[in-house]
BALOBA-1460 file (C-alpha; in Angstrom, 3 decimals):
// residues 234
<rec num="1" residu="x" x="76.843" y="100.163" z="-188.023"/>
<rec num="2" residu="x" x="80.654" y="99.050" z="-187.587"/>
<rec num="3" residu="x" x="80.788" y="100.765" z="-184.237"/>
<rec num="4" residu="x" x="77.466" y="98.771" z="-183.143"/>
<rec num="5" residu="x" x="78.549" y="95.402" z="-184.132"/>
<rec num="6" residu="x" x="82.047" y="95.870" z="-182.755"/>
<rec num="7" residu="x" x="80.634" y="96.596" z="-179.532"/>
<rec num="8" residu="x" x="78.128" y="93.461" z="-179.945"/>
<rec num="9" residu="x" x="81.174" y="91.253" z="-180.506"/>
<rec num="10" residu="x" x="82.838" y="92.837" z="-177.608"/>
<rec num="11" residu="x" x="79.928" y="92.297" z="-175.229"/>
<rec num="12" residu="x" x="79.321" y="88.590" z="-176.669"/>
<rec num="13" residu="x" x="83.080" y="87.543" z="-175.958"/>
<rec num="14" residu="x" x="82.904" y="89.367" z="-172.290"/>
<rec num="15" residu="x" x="79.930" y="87.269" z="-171.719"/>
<rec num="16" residu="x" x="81.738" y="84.000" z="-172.926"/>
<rec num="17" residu="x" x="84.300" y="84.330" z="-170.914"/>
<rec num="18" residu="x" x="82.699" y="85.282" z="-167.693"/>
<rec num="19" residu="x" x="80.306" y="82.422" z="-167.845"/>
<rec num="20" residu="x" x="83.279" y="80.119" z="-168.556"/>
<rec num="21" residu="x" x="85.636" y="81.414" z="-166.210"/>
<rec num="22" residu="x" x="82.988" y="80.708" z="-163.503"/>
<rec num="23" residu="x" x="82.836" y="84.394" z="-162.472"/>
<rec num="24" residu="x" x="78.854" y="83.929" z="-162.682"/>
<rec num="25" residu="x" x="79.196" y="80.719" z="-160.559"/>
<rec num="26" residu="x" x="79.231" y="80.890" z="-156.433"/>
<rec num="27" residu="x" x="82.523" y="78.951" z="-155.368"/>
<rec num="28" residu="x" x="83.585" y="79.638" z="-152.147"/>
<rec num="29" residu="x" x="86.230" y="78.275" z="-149.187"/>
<rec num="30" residu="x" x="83.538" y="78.367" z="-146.528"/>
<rec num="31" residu="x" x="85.876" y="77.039" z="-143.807"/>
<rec num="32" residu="x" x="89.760" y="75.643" z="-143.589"/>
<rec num="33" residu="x" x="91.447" y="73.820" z="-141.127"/>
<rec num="34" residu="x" x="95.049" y="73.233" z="-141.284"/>
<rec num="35" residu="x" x="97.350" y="73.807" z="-144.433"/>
<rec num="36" residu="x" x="95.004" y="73.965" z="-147.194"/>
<rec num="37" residu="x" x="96.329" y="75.428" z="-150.489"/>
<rec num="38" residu="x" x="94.983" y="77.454" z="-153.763"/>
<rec num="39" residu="x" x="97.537" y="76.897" z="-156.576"/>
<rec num="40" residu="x" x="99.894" y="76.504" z="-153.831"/>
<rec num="41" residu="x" x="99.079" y="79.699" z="-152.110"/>
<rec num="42" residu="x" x="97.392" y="79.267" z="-148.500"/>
<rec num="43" residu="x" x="93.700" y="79.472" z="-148.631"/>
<rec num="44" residu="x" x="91.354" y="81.844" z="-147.311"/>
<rec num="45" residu="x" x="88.023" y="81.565" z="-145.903"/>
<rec num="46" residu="x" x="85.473" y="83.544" z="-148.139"/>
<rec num="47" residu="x" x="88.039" y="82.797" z="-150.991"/>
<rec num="48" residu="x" x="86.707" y="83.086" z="-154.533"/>
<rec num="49" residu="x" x="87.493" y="80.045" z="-156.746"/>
<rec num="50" residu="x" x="87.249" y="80.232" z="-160.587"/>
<rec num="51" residu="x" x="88.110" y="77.616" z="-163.381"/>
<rec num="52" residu="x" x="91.380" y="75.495" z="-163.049"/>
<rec num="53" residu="x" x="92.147" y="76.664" z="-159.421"/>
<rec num="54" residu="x" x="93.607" y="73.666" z="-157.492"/>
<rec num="55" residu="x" x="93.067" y="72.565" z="-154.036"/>
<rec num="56" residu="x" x="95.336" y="70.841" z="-151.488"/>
<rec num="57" residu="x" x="95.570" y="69.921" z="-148.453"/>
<rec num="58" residu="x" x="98.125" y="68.681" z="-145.645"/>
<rec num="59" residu="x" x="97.822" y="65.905" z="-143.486"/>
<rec num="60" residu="x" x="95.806" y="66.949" z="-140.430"/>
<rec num="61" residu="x" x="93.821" y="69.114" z="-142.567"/>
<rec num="62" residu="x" x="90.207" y="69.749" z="-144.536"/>
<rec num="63" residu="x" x="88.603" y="72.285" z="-146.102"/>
<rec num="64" residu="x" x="84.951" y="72.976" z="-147.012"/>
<rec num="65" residu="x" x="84.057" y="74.496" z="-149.790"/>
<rec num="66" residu="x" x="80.400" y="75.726" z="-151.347"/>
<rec num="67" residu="x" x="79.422" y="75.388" z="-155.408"/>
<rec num="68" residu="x" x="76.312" y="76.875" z="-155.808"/>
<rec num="69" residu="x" x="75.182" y="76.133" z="-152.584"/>
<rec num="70" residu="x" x="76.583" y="72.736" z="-152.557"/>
<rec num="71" residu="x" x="78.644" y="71.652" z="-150.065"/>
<rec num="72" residu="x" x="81.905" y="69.929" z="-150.995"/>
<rec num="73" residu="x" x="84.425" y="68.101" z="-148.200"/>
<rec num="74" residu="x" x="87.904" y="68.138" z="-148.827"/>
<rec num="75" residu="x" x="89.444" y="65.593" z="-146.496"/>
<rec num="76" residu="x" x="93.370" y="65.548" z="-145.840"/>
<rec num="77" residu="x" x="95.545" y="64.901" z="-147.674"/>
<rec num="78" residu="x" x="93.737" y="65.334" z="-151.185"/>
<rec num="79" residu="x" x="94.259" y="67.344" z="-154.580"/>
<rec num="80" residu="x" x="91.268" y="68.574" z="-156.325"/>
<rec num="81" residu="x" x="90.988" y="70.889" z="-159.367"/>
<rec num="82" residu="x" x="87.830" y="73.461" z="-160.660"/>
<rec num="83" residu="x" x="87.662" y="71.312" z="-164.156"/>
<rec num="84" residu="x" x="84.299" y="73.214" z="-165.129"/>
<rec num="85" residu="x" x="82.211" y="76.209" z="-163.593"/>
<rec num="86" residu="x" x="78.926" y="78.091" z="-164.975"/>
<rec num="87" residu="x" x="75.643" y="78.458" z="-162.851"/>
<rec num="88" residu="x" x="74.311" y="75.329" z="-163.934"/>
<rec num="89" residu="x" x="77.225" y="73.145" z="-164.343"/>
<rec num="90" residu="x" x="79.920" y="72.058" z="-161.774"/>
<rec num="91" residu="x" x="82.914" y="69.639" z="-162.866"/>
<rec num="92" residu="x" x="85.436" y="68.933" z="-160.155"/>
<rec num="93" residu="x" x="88.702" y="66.286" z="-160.554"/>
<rec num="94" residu="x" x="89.919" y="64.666" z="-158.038"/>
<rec num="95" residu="x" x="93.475" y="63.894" z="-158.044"/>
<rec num="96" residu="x" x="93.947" y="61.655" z="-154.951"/>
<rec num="97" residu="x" x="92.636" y="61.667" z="-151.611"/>
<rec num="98" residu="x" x="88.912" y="62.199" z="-150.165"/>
<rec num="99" residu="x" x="86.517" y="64.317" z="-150.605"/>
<rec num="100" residu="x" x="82.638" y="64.459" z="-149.220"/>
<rec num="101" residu="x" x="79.858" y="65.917" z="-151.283"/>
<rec num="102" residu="x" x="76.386" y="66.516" z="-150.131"/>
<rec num="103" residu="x" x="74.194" y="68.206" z="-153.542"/>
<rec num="104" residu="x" x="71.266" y="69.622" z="-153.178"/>
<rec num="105" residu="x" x="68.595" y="68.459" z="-155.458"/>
<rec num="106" residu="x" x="69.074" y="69.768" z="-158.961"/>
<rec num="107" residu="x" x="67.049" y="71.523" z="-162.023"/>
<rec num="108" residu="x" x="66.620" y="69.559" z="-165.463"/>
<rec num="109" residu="x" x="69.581" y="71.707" z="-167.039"/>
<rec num="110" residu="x" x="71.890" y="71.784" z="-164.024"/>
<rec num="111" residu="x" x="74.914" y="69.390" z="-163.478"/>
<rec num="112" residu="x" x="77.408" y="68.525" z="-160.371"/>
<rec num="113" residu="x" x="79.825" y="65.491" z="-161.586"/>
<rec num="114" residu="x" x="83.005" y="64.587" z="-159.869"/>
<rec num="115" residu="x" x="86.009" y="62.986" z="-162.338"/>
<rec num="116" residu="x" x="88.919" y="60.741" z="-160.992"/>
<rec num="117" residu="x" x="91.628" y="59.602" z="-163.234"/>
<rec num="118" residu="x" x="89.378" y="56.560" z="-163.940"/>
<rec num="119" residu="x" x="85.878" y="57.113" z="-162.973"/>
<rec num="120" residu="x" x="83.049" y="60.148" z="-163.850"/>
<rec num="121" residu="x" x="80.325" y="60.240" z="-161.170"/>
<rec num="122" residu="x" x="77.027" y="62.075" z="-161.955"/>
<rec num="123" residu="x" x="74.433" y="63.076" z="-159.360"/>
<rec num="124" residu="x" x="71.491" y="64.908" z="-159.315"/>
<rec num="125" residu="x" x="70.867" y="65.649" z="-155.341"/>
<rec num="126" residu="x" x="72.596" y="63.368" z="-153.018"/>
<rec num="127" residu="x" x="75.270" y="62.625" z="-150.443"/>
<rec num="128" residu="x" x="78.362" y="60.892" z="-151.357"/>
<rec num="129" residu="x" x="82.278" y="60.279" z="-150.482"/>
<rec num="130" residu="x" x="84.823" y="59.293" z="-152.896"/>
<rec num="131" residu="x" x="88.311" y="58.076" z="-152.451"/>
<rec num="132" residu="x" x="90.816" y="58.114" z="-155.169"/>
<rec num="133" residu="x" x="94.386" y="56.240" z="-154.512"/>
<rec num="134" residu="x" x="97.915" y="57.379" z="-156.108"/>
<rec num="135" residu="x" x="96.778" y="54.189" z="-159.059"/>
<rec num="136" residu="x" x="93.192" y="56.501" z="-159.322"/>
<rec num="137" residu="x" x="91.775" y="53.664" z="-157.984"/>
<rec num="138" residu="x" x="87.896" y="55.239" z="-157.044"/>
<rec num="139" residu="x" x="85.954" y="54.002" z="-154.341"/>
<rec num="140" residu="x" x="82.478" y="55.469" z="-154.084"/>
<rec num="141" residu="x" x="80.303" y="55.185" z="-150.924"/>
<rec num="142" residu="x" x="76.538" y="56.964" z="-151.120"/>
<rec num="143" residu="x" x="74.225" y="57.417" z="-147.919"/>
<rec num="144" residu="x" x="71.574" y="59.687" z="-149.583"/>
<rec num="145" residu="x" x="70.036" y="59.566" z="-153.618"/>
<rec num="146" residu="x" x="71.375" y="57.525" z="-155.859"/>
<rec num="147" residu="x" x="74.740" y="57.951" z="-158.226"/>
<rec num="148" residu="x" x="76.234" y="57.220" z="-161.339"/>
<rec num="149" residu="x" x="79.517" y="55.653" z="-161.760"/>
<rec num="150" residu="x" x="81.137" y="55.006" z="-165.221"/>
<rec num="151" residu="x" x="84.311" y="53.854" z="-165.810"/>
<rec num="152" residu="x" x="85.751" y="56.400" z="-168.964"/>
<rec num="153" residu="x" x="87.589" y="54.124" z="-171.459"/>
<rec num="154" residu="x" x="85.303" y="51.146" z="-171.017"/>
<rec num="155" residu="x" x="81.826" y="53.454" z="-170.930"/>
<rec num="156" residu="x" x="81.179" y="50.582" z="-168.328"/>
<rec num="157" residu="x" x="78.568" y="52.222" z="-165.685"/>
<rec num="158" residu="x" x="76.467" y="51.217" z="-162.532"/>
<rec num="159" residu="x" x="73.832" y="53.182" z="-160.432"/>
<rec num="160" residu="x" x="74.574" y="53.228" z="-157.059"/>
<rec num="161" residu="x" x="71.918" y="53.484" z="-154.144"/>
<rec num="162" residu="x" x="72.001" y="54.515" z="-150.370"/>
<rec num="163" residu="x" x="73.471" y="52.490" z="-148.293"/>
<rec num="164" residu="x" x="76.187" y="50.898" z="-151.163"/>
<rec num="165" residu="x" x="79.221" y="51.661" z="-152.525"/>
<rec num="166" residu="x" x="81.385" y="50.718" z="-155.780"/>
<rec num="167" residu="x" x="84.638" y="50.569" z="-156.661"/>
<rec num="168" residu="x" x="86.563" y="51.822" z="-160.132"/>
<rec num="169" residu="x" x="89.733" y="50.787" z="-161.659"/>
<rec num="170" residu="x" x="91.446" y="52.109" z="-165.181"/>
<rec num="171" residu="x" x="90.441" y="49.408" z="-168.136"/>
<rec num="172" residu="x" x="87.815" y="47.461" z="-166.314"/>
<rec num="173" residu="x" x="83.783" y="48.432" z="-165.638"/>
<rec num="174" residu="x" x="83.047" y="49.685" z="-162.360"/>
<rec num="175" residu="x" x="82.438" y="46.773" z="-159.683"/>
<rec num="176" residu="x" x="78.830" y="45.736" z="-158.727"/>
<rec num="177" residu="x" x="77.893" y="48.057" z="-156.052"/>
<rec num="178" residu="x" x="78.061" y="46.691" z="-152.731"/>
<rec num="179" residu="x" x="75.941" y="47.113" z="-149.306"/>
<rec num="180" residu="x" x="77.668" y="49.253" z="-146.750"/>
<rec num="181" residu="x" x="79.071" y="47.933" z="-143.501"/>
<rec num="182" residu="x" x="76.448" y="47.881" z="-140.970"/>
<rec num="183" residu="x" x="78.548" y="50.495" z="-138.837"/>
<rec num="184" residu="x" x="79.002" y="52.528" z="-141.576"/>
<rec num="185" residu="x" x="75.423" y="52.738" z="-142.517"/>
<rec num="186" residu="x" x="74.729" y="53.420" z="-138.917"/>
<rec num="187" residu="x" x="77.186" y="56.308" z="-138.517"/>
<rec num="188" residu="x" x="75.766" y="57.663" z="-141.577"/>
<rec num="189" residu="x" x="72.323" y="57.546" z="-140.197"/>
<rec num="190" residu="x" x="72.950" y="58.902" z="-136.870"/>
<rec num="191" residu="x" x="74.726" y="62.111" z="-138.475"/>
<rec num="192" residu="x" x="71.675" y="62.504" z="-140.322"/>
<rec num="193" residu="x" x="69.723" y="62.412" z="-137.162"/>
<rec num="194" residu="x" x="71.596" y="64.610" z="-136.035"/>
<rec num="195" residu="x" x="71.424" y="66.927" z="-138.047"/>
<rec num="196" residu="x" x="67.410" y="66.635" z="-138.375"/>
<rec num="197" residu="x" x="67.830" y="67.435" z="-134.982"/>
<rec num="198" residu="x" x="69.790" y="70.583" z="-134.534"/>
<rec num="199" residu="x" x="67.350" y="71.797" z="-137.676"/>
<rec num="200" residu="x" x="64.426" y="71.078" z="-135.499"/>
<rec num="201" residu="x" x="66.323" y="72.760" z="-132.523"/>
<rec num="202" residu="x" x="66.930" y="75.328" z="-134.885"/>
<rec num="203" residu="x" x="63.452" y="76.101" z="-135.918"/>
<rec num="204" residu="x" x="62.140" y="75.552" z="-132.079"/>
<rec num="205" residu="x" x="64.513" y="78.074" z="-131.303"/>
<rec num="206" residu="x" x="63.127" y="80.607" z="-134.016"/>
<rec num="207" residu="x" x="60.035" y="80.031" z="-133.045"/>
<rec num="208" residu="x" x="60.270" y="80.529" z="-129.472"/>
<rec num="209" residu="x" x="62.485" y="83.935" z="-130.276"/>
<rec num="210" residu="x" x="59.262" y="85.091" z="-133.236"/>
<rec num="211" residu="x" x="56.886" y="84.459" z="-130.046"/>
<rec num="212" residu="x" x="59.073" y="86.353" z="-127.391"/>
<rec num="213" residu="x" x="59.516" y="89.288" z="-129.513"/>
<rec num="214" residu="x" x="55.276" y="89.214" z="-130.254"/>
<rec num="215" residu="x" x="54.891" y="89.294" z="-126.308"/>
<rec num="216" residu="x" x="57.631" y="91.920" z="-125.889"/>
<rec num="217" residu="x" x="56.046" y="93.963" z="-128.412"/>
<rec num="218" residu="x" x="52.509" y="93.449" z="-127.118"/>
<rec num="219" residu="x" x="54.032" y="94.694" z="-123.691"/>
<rec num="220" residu="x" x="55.441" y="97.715" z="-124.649"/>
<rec num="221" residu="x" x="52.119" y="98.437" z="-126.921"/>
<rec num="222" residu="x" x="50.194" y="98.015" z="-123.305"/>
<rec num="223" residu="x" x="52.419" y="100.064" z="-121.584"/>
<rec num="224" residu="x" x="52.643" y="102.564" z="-124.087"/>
<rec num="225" residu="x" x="48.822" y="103.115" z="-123.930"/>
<rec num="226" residu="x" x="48.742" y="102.766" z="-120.303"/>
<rec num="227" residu="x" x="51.007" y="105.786" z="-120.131"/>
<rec num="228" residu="x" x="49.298" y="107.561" z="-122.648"/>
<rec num="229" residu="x" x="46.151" y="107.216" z="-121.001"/>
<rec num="230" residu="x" x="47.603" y="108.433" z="-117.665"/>
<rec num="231" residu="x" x="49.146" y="111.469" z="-119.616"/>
<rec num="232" residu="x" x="45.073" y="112.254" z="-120.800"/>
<rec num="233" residu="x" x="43.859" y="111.706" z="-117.201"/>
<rec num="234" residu="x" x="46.800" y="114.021" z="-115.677"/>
């Protein structure tokens, strides 16, 4: 009976700190360009990340990296740490600099927020930059869904749609979000035409190939029984 609940114990922690460690979670380095950094150790593409790791990069230089099948833009020049990391719940801080984040569209229990010295930004499926100065001054910019900006020791907190953006200093509630810059929306908008586009090619592509290989295959089917028939008549 000792023995059993030992091992029970043993299993239970295991399982505590796996989840918590992120070990269950899937955090990648999907690409790197320049000098980009792991707890100051250069970075690898297909690179593991688990909770606390910290990412940096140079001037010149970006990274991409995947949580749970979300894709996250590190822009040059930035400092961003793995603050929290299960299957269902993603936590990243950024330090200073730039980072892009396009989420896919979340379950009821699941959770993607970005921290900044000053601001916490929620989502629940959307596509978003941030910028955070050496002050932790935030500015937040969202093309696609809508996201939550709070300001931490105020609680002060504004929803922010496509096509605005907000800004988020330490002590005072986040600024009332703001239309985009009509060249900035339209930049925005023709990426995401864009990449509509090379999906469609995509598929087009895919569907051409599924219909080749049918022919091909219906081909050698005819000339298989065409030679088989010959071998009878022979």
């Amino acid at each position: 009976m000792k023995k059993n609940l030992i091992c029970i114990l043993a299993i239970t922690t295991s399982y505590f700190l796996l989840t918590t460690s992120g070990l269950f979670a899937d955090v990648r380095i999907n690409s790197v360009s320049g000098e980009v950094t792991v707890n100051g150790a250069s970075a690898i593409v297909g690179q593991q990340l688990i909770l606390n790791d910290v990412i940096k990069t140079s001037a010149a230089s970006n990274s991409i990296i995947i949580i749970n099948g979300h894709e996250v833009t590190v822009s040059e020049k930035t400092e961003v740490a793995v603050n929290e990391l299960t299957e269902d719940s993603s936590l990243l801080k950024v330090w200073l600099g730039k980072i892009r984040a396009k989420v896919q569209k979340l379950k009821a229990k699941q959770k993607f927020e970005i921290k900044t010295p000053v601001a916490i930004v929620a989502v629940r499926g959307t596509d978003f930059a941030i910028e955070v100065a050496q002050d932790g001054f935030s500015h937040l910019e969202v093309y696609e869904g809508v996201v939550s900006a709070k300001e931490e020791t105020t609680g002060g907190e504004v929803l922010v749609n496509p096509g605005e953006f907000t800004t988020v200093q330490k002590g005072e509630a986040p600024a009332e979000p703001k239309a985009l810059e009509g060249e900035k929306v339209k930049s925005e908008t023709e990426e995401k035409k864009e990449d509509f586009k090379s999906e469609a090619q995509r598929e087009i592509f895919m569907e051409i190939s599924r219909d080749a290989v049918k022919e091909r295959a219906a081909d050698e089917i005819k000339l298989a029984e065409y030679q088989n028939g010959k071998v009878l008549m022979d």
